[in-house]
C-alpha positions in Angstrom: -2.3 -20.7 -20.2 -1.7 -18.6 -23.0 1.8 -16.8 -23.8 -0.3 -13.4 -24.1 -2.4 -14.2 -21.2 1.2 -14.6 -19.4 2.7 -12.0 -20.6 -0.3 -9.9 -19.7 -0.4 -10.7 -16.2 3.6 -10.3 -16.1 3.0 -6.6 -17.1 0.1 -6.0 -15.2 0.7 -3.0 -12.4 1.1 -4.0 -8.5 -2.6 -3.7 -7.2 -0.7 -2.2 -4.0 -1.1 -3.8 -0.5 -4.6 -5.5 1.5 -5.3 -4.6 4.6 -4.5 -7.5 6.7 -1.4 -8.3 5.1 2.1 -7.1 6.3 2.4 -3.6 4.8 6.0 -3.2 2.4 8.8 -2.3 4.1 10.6 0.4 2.6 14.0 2.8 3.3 13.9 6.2 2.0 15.3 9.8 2.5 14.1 12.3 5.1 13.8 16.0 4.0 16.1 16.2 8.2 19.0 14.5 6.3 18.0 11.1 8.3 16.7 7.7 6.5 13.8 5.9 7.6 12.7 2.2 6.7 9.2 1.4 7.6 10.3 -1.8 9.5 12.2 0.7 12.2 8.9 1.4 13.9 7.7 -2.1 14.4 6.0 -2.4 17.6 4.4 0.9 16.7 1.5 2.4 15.0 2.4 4.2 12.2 0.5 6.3 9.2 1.8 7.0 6.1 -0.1 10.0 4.4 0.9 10.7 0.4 1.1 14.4 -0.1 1.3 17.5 -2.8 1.5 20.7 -1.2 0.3 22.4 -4.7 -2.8 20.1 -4.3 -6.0 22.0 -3.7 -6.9 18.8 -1.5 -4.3 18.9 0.5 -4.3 22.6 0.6 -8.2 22.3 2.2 -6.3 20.0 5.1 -3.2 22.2 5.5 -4.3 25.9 5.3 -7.5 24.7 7.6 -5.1 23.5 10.4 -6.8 20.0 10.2 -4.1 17.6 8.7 -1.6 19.3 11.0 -4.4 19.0 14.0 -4.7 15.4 13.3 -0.4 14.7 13.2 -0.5 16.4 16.4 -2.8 15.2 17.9 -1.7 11.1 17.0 2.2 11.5 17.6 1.2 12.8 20.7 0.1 9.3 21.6 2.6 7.6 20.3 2.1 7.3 16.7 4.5 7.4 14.1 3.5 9.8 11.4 5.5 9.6 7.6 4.4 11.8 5.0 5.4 11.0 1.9 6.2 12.8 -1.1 6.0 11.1 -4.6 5.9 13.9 -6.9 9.0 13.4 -9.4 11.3 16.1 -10.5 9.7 19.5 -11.9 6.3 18.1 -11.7 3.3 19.9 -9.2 4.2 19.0 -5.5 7.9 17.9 -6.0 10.0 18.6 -2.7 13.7 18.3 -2.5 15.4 18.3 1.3 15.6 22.2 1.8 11.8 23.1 -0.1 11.0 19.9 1.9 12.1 21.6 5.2 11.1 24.6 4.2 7.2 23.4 3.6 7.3 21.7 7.4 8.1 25.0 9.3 6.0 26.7 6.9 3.4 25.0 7.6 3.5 23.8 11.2 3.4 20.4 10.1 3.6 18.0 13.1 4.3 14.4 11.8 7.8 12.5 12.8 9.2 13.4 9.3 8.8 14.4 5.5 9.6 10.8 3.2 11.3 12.3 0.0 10.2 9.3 -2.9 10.9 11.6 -6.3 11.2 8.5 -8.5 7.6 7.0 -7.1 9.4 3.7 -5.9 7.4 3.6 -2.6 4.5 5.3 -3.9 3.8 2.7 -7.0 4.6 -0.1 -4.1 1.6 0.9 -2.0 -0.5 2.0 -5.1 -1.2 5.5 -3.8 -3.4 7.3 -6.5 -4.3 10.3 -4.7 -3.2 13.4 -2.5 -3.9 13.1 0.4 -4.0 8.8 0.3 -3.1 7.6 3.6 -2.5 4.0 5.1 -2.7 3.1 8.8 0.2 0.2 10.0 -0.4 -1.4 13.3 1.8 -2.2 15.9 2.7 -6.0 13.8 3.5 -4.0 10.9 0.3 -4.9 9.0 -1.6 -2.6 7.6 -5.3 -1.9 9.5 -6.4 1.1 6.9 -6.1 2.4 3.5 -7.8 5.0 2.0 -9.1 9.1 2.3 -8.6 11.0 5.4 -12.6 11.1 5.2 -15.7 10.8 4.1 -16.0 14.1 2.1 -14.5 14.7 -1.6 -14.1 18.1 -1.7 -11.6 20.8 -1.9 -13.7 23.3 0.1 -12.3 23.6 3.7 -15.9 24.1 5.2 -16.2 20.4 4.7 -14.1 19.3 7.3 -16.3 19.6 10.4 -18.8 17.7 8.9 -17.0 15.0 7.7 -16.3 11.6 9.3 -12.3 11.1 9.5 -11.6 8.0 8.6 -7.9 8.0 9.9 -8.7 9.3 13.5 -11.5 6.7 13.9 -8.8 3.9 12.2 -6.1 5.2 15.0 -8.8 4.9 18.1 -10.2 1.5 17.4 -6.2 0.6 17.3 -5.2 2.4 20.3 -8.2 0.9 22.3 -7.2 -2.8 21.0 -10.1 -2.9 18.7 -10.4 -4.5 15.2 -10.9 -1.0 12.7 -14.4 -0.9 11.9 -13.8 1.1 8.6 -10.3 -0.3 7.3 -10.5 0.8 3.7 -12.4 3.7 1.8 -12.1 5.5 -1.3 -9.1 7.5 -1.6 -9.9 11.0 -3.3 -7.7 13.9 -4.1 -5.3 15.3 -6.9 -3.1 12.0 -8.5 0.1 11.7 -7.5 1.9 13.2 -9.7 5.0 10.2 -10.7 7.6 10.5 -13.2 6.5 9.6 -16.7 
């Protein structure tokens, strides 16, 4: 093998986790003041959803009630919800503990916590590109779904009903002890906005 060749591949970017592998544990902040690591819910389904309040794709989720709907409606059976902001320091999104806080009574959010990941550690880890990107872990701790919350790339709001969610249909097959019949899509959305 070539010392270029090497040297390429030593440089090349993660390609992010595959569904069917163990997903990467991780520790990081909550906008509550508490830390999380990703390994403390083992034994549990969790989903970890990238976000960027500023986003118009994430606004179509939020201001429509749907995203918060969808929290709602999966912690209520048991699921551990983690959304995760990657947005570094004075770019589009970025949320410290109290705008953090702030944005989750705001906005009636309704998963377990806000994950605050300014320098994009955890978000270049699991290779999320997009806001919203989300990832469904199962109960082993490997991941069962990566990808859009659905089927429909647009901002518009009046979308939604007509859409096929990915992530509730991901959830269901694992809550009934199925295999998940779509376990990866095309994430779409604004690009997480890391530190340069």
């Amino acid at each position: 093998m070539s010392p270029l060749l090497i040297a390429s591949l030593l440089m090349a970017p993660s390609a992010g986790p595959s569904v069917g592998a163990a997903a990467p544990d991780f520790t990081l902040p909550a906008s509550s003041g508490k830390t999380h690591s990703l390994s403390d819910f083992r034994g549990k389904t969790v989903v970890l959803e990238w976000t960027n309040p500023g986003c118009p794709f994430v606004v179509k989720h939020y201001k429509s009630g749907n995203m918060q709907a969808l929290q709602k409606w999966a912690t209520e059976k048991g699921v551990i919800w983690l959304t995760v902001d990657s947005s570094a320091p004075g770019k589009q999104g970025y949320l410290d503990a109290v705008t953090g806080e702030a944005a989750r009574k705001e906005g009636k959010w309704s998963s377990t916590a806000l994950l605050l990941d300014p320098d994009g550690t955890v978000g270049k880890l699991y290779a999320a590109k997009t806001t919203p990107h989300l990832y469904v872990v199962d109960p082993a701790g490997k991941l069962a779904y990566m990808g859009g919350i659905d089927d429909n790339p647009s901002p518009d709001p009046a979308t939604i009903k007509e859409s096929k969610n990915y992530v509730k249909a991901a959830l269901e097959d694992l809550l009934a002890g199925r295999a998940v019949s779509v376990p990866t899509s095309k994430p779409y959305g604004c690009g997480v906005k890391y530190k340069d």
